[in-house]
C-alpha positions as CSV (number, residue, x, y, z in Angstrom):
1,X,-47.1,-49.2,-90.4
2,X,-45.9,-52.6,-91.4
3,X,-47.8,-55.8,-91.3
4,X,-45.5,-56.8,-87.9
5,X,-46.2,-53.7,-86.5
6,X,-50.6,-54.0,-86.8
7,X,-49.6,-57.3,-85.2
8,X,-48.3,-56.1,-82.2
9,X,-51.7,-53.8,-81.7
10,X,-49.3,-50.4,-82.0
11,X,-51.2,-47.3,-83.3
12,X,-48.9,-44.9,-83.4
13,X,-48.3,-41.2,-84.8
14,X,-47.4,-41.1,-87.8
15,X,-43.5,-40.0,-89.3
16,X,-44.2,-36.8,-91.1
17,X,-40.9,-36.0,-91.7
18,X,-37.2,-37.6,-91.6
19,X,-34.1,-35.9,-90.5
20,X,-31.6,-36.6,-92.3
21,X,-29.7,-40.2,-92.3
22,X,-26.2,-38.4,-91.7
23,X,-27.7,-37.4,-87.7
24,X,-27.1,-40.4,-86.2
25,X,-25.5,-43.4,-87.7
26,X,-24.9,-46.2,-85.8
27,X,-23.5,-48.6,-88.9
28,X,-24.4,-49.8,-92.2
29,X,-27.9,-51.6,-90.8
30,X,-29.9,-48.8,-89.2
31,X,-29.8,-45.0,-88.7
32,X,-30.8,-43.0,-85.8
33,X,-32.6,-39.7,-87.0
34,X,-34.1,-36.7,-85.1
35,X,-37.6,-36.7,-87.0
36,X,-40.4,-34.3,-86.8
37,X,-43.8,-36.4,-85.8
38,X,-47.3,-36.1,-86.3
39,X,-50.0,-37.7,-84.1
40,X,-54.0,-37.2,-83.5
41,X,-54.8,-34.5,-81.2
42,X,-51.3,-33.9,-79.9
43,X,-48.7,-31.0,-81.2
44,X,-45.8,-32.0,-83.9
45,X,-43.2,-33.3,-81.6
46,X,-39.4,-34.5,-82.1
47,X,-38.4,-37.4,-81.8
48,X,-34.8,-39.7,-82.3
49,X,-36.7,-41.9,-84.6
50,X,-34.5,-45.8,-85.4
51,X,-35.2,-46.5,-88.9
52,X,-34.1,-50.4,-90.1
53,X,-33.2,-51.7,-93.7
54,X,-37.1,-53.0,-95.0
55,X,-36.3,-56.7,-95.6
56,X,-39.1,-56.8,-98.2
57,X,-38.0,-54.1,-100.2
58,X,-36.3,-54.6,-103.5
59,X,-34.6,-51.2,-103.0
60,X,-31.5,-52.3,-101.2
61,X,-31.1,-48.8,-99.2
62,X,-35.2,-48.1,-98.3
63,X,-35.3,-47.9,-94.8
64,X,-38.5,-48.3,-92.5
65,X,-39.6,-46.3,-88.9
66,X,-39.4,-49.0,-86.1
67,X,-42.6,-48.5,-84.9
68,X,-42.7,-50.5,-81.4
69,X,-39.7,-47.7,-80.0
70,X,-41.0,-44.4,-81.2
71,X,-44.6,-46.2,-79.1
72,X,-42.5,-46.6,-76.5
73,X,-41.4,-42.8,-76.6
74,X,-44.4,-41.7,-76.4
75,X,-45.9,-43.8,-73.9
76,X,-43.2,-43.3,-72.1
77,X,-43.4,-39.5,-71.8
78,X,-39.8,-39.6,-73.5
79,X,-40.9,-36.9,-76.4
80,X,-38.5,-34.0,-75.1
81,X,-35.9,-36.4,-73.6
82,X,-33.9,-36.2,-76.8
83,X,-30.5,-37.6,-75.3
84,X,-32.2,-40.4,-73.6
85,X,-33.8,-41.4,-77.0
86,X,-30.9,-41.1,-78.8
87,X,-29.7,-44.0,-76.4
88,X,-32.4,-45.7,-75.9
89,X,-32.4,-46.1,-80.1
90,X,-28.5,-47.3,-80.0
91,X,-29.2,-50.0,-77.4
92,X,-32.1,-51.7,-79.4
93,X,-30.8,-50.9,-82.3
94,X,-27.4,-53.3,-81.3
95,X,-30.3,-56.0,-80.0
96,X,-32.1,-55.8,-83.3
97,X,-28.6,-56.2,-85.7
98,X,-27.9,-59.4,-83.1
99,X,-30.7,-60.7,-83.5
100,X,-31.3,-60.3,-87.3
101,X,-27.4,-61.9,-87.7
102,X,-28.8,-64.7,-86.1
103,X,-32.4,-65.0,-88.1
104,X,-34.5,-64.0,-85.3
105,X,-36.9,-60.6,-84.2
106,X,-37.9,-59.5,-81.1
107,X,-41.3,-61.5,-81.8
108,X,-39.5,-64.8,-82.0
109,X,-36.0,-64.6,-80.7
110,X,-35.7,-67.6,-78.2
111,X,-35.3,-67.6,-74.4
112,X,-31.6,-67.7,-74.6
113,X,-30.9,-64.7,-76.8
114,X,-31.0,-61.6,-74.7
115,X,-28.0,-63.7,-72.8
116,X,-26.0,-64.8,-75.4
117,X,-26.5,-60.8,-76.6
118,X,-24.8,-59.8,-73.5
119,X,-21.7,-62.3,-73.5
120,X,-21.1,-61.3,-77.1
121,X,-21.0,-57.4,-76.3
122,X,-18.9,-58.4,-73.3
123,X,-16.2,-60.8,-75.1
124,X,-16.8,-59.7,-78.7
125,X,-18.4,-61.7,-81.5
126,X,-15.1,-62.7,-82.8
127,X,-14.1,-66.3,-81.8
128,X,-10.7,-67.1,-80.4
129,X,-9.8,-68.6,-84.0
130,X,-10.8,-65.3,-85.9
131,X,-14.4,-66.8,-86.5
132,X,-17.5,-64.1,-86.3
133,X,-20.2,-66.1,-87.2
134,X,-22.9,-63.3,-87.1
135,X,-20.2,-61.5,-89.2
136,X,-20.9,-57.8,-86.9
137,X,-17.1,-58.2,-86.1
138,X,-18.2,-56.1,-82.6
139,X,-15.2,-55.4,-80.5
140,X,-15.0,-56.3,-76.6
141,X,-17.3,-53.6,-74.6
142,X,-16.9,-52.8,-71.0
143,X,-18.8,-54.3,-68.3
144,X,-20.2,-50.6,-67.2
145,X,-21.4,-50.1,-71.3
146,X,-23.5,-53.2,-71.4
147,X,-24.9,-53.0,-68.2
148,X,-26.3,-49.4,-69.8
149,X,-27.4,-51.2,-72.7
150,X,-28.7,-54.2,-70.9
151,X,-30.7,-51.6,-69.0
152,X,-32.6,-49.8,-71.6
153,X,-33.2,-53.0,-73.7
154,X,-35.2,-54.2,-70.4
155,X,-37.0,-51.1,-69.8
156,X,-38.3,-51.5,-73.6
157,X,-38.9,-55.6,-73.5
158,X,-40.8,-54.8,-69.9
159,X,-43.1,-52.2,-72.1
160,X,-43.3,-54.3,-74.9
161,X,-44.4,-57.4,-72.7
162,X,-47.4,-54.8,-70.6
163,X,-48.4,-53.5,-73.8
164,X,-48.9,-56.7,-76.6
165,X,-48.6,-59.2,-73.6
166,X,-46.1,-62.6,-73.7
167,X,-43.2,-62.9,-71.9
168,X,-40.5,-60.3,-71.5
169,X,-37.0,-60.6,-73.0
170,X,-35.7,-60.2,-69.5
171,X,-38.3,-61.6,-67.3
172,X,-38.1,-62.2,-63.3
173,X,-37.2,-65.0,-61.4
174,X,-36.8,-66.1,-57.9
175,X,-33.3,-64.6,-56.4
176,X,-30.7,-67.1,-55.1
177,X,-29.4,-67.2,-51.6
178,X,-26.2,-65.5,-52.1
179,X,-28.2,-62.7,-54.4
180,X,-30.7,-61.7,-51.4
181,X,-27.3,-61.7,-49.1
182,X,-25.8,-59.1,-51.8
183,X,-29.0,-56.9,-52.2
184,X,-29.4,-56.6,-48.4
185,X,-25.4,-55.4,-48.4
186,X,-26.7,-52.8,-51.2
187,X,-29.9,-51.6,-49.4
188,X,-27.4,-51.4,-46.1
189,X,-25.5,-48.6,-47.7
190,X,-27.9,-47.0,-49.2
191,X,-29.3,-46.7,-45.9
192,X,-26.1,-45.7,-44.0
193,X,-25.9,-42.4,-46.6
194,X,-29.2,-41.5,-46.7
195,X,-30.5,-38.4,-45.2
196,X,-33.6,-40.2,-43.5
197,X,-32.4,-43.7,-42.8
198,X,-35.2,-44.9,-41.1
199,X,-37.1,-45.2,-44.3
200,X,-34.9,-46.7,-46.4
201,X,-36.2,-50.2,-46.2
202,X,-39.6,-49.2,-47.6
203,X,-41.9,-52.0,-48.4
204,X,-41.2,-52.3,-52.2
205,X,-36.6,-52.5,-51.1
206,X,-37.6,-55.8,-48.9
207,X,-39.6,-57.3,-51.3
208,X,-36.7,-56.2,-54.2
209,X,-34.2,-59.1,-52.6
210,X,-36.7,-61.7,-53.6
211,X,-36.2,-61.9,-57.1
212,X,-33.5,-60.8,-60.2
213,X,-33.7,-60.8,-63.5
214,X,-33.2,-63.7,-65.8
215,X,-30.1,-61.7,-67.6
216,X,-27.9,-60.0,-65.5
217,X,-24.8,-58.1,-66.7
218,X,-21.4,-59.3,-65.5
219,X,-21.2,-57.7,-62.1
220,X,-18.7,-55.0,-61.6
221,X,-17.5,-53.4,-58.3
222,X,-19.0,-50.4,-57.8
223,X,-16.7,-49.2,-55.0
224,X,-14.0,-49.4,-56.7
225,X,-12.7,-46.4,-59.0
226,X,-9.6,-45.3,-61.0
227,X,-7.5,-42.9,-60.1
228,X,-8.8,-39.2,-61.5
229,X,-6.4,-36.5,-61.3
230,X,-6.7,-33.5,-60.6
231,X,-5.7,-30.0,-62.1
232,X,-2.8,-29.3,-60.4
233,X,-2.9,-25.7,-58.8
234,X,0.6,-23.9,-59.7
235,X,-0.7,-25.6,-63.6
236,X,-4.0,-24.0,-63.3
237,X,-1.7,-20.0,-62.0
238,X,0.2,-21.1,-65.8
239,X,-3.3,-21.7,-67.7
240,X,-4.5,-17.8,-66.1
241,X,-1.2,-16.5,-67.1
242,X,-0.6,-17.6,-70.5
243,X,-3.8,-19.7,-71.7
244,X,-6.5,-17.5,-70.7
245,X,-4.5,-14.1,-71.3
246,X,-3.9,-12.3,-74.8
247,X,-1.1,-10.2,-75.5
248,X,-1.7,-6.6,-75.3
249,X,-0.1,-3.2,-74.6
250,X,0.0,-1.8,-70.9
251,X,-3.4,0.2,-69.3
252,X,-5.5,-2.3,-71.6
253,X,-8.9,-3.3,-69.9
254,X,-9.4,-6.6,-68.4
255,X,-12.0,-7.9,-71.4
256,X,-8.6,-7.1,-73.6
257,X,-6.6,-8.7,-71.2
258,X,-7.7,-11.8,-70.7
259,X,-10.3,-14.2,-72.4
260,X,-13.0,-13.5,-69.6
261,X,-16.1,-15.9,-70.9
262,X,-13.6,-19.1,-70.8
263,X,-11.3,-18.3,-67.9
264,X,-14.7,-17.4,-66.0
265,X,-15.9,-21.0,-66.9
266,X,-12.9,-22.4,-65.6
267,X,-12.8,-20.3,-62.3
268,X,-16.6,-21.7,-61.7
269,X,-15.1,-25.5,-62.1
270,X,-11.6,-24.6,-60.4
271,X,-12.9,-22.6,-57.6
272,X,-16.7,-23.7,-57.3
273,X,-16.6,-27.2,-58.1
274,X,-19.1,-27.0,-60.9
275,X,-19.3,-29.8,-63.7
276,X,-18.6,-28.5,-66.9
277,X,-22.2,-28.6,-68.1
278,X,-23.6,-27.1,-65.3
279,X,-22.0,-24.1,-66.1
280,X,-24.1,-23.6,-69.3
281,X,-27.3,-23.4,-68.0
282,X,-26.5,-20.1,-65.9
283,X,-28.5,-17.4,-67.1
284,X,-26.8,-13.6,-66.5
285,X,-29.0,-12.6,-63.7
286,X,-28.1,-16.1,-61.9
287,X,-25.2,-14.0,-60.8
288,X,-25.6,-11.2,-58.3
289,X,-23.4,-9.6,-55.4
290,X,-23.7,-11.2,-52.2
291,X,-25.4,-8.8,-49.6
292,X,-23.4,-10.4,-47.0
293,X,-20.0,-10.3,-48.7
294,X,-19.5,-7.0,-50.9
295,X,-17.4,-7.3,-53.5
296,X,-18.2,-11.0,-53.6
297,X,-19.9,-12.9,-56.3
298,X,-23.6,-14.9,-55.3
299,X,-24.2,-17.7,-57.7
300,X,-26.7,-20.1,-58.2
301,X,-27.4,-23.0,-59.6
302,X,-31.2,-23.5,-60.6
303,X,-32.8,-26.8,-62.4
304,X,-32.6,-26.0,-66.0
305,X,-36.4,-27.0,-66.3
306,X,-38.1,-26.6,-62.9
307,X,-35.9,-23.7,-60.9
308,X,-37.2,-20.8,-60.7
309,X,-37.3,-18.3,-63.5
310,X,-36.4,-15.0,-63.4
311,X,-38.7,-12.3,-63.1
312,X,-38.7,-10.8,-66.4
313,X,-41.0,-9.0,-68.7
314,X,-44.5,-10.8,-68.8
315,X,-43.8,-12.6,-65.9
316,X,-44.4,-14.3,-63.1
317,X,-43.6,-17.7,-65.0
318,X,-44.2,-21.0,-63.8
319,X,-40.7,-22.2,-64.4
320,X,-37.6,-21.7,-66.4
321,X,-38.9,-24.1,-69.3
322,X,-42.0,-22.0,-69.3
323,X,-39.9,-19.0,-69.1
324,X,-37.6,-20.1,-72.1
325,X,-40.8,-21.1,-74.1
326,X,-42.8,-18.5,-73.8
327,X,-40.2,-15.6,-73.4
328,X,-37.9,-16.7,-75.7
329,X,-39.2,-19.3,-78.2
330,X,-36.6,-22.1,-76.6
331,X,-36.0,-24.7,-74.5
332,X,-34.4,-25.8,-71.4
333,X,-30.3,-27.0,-73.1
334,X,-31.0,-30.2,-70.7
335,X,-34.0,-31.2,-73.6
336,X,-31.8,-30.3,-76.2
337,X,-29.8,-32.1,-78.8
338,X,-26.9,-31.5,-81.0
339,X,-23.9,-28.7,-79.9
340,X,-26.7,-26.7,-78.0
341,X,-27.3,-29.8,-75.5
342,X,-25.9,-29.6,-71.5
343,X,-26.8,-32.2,-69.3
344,X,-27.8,-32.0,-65.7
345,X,-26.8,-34.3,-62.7
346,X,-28.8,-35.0,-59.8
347,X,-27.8,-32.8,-58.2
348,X,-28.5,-32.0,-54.4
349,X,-30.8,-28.6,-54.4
350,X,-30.6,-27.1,-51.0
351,X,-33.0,-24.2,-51.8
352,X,-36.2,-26.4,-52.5
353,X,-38.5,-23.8,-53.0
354,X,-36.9,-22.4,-56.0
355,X,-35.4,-25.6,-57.1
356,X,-31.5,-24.0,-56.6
357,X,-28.3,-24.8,-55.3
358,X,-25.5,-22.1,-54.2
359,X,-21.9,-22.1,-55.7
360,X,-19.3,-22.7,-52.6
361,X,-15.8,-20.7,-53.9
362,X,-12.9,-22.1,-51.7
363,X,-11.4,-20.4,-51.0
364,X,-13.7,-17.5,-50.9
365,X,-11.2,-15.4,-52.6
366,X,-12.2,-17.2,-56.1
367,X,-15.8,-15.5,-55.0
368,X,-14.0,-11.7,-55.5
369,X,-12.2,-12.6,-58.4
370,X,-15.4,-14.1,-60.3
371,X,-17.3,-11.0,-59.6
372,X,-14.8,-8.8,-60.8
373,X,-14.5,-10.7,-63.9
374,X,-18.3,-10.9,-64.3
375,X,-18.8,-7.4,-64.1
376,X,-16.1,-7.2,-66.8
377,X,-18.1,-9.6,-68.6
378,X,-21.6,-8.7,-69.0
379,X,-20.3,-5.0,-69.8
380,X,-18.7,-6.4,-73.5
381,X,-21.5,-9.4,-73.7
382,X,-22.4,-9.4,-77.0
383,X,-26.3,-8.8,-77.8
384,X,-28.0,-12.0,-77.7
385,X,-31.8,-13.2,-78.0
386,X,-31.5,-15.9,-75.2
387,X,-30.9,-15.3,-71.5
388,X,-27.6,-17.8,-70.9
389,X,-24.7,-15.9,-69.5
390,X,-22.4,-17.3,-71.9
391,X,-22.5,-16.5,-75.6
392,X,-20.4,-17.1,-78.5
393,X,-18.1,-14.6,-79.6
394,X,-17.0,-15.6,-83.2
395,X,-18.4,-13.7,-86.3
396,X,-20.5,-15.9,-87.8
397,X,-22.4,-17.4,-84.1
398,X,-21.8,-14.0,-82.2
399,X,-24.3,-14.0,-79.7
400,X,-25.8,-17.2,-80.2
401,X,-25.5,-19.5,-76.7
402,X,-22.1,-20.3,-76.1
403,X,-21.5,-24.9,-76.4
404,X,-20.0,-27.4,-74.1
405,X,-18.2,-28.5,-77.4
406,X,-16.6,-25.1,-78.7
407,X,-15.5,-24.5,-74.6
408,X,-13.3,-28.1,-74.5
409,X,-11.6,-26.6,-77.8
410,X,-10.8,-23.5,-76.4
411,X,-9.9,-25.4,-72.9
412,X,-7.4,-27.7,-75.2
413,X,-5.9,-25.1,-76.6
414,X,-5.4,-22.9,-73.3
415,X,-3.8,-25.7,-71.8
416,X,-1.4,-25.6,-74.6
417,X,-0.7,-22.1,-74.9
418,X,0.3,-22.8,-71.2
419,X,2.8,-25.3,-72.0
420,X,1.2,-28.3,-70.5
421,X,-0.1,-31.9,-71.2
422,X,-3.1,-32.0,-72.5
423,X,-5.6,-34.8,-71.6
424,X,-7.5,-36.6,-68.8
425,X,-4.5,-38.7,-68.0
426,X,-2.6,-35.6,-66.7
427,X,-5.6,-34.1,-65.1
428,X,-5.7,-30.9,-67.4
429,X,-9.0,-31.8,-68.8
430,X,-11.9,-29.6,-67.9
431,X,-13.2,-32.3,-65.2
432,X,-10.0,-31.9,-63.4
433,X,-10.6,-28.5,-62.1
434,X,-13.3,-29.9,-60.3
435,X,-11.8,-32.6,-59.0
436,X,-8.7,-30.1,-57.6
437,X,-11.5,-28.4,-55.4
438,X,-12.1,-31.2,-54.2
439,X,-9.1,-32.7,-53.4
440,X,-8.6,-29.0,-51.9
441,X,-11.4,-29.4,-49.7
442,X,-10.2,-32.6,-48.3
443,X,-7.1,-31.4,-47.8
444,X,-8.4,-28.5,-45.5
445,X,-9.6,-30.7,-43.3
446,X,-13.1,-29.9,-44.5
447,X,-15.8,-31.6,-42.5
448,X,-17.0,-34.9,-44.8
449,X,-21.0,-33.5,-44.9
450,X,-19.8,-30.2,-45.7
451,X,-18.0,-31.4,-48.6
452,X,-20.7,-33.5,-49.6
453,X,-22.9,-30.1,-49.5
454,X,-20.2,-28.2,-51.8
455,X,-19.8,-30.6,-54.0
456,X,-24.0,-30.7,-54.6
457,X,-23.7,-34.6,-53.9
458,X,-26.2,-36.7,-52.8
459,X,-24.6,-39.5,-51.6
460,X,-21.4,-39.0,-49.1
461,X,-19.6,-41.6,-50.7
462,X,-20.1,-39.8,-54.5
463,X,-17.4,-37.1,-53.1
464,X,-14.6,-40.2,-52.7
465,X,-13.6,-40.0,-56.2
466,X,-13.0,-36.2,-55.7
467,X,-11.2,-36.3,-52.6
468,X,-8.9,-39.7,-52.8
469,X,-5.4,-39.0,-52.4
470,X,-3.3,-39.0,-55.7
471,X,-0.8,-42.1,-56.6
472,X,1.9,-39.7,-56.0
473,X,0.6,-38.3,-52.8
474,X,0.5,-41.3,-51.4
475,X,3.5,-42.6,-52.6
476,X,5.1,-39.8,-51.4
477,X,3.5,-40.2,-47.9
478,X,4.8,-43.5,-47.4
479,X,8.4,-42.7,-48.7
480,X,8.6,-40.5,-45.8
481,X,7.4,-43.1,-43.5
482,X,9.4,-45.2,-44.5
483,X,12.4,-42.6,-43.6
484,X,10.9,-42.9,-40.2
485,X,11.1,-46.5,-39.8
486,X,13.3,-49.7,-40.3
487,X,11.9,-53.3,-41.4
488,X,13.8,-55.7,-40.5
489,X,12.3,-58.8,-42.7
490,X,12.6,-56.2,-45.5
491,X,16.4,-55.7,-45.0
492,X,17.1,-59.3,-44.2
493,X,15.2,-60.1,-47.6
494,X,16.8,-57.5,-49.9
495,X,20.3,-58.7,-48.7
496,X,19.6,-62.5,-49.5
497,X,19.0,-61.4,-53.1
């Protein structure tokens, strides 16, 4: 522990071990490493660890733990939040470069700093003349990126300020006028969507409009979105036929047929709605047979931590962490990191006492057809010493759990295979099968709350991005209104031209 850090009163664990500097680089001034740490009377943990250039070290590439954030970590309760680390580290790893371009630390950096931090992430330390005089040479960043990293670097200065004392990097201050006018419109909306409006405006929400932080980030409209499209359906009947499919003589059996463990992924996004990364934290028995619906599949979608676990050998078990832990010497994919990470929305859970929600097919035919592919499935499922329903299948991994990563390769190439544009742009990314059920849903004339409830939202105005009409819909709506109708101004301007 450096001199700076015994300053700050920090008695931390210890860095037993470093992963190495090719984990996580962020540029030539820190690295970002998944460490193994050791600390008094608690268990070796992991830990995304930010190590920084030693500035009194004669070896020019010795590189030091920064204490204050692997503290925070820990005090935090962060330990097995590997992804949120990782970013945590990046964020205050950008602050601390800024700062040591301009000859400051956290300890002394001026009132000013954090703010002129944020314009430079927005507009880019170049100068209109070519000029960087921190010599970072950071590009323009968008709004929504440094509000992210605005947001963690708060969170940490907040700690830092409760835990050494001295004023925050990003203290309080009495809200303006207009400001309160704005939060009340935000706490209005909220309120409008929430399941129990009536206690919206807790205590703590009125008393929020009466003050803001000292640096804001450059305020973005949150209602507005860009257009996402959507899988198109006869594109998704080509990506079955010829992306998903393999060539093979007559009379061959479906798992010969057809790539099942992929084109089963994409009829769970397609026809359920489900995020890509939801999808990889089904287990095999999350899938059953409706009792209601023979012939039908019955999915569900548990809480990769807290659902309910199955009730396998040794149980009962607490929960599906305790479950992976104890049963199978892992842990949940949502704590994680690397290729074997999947993260986890917050998703609305319907069934509260076992922390689940229920896949919706629409239509309910996609139910019969994931059944019958699943049964295919799980009969050639190679052997595997986890419980995830989806495994790899290649030589060297077989069996090993199937990655978000490897799955957006073989998506790519599917979509190729079927002769079509590949790319978010054209909506053949794996995000645009969800989006086409819900566009599909809203074009049913599905009731708004029951869409909400498919689509595992929260908020009824999350689904909007799903279920806005398409440019060319609408474009193609109004042409043929237009047909309908004359404008007069139009015509008399278009023949004065």
């Amino acid at each position: 522990m450096s001199a700076s850090d015994a300053q700050l009163g920090l008695h931390p664990a210890s860095v037993a071990g470093r992963g190495s500097p090719t984990d996580e680089r962020a540029d030539d001034a820190h690295v970002c490493a998944l460490t193994t740490v050791a600390a008094a009377s608690r268990r070796n943990e992991r830990f995304y660890v930010l190590y920084r250039h030693s500035a009194h070290d004669d070896a020019s590439e010795a590189v030091a733990p920064f204490v204050p954030l692997l503290q925070f970590f820990i005090d935090r309760g962060m330990a097995n939040r590997l992804q949120r680390q990782r970013t945590h580290a990046r964020s205050l790893a950008l602050l601390l470069d800024y700062l040591a371009a301009r000859g400051d630390s956290v300890a002394t950096a001026p009132a000013d700093a954090l703010q002129h931090f944020v314009d430079d992430l927005v507009a880019g330390t170049t100068n209109d003349f070519g000029r960087d005089p921190t010599g970072l040479r950071w590009p323009p960043r968008s709004t929504a990126v440094v509000e992210a990293h605005l947001a963690r670097i708060t969170a940490f200065a907040d700690w830092l300020s409760e835990r050494v004392g001295g004023r925050s990097l990003n203290p309080w201050r009495t809200a303006r006028p207009e400001e309160r006018i704005l939060q009340l419109r935000r706490f209005d909306r909220r309120a409008a969507g929430a399941l129990l409006a009536h206690a919206s405006y807790r205590a703590h929400e009125r008393g929020a409009v009466e003050r803001m932080r000292s640096v804001l980030a450059p305020r973005r409209d949150h209602r507005a979105f860009e257009e996402l499209r959507a899988f198109d359906e006869k594109a998704f009947e080509r990506l079955i036929e010829h992306g998903w499919s393999r060539r093979v003589p007559d009379g061959a059996s479906l798992a010969q047929r057809f790539r099942l463990r992929d084109l089963m992924l994409s009829v769970l996004m397609h026809g359920g709605g489900l995020r890509v990364s939801e999808a990889f934290h089904l287990f095999v028995g999350d899938v059953i047979e409706d009792p209601d619906q023979p012939g039908t599949a019955l999915v569900h979608l548990f809480h990769p931590e807290c659902g309910q676990a199955p009730d396998d050998r040794g149980g009962p078990w607490r929960d599906r962490a305790h479950y992976l832990r104890d049963r199978w010497g892992l842990r949940p994919r949502t704590l994680e990191a690397g290729a074997l990470q999947a993260g986890w929305k917050n998703l609305a859970l319907t069934d509260t006492r076992r922390k689940a929600s229920r896949v919706y097919f629409f239509p309910t035919h996609w139910a019969e057809l994931f059944w019958t592919l699943y049964r295919a499935y799980v009969r050639h499922r190679p052997d595997a010493d986890h419980p995830w329903l989806f495994v790899s299948e290649r030589s060297i991994e077989r069996g090993r759990p199937y990655t978000i990563a490897a799955f957006e390769q073989a998506h790519a190439r599917a979509v190729q295979r079927a002769g079509l544009s590949h790319g978010k742009r054209h909506g053949t990314s794996p995000h645009g099968h969800r989006h086409a059920y819900g566009l599909r849903l809203a074009n049913a004339g599905i009731d708004r709350r029951v869409v909400q409830r498919a689509l595992h939202h929260r908020s009824p105005w999350s689904q909007d991005v799903y279920t806005a009409a398409q440019a060319r819909e609408v474009a193609a709506i109004l042409d043929a209104a237009s047909q309908r109708m004359t404008d007069p101004a139009a015509f008399r301007i278009a023949e004065s031209l």
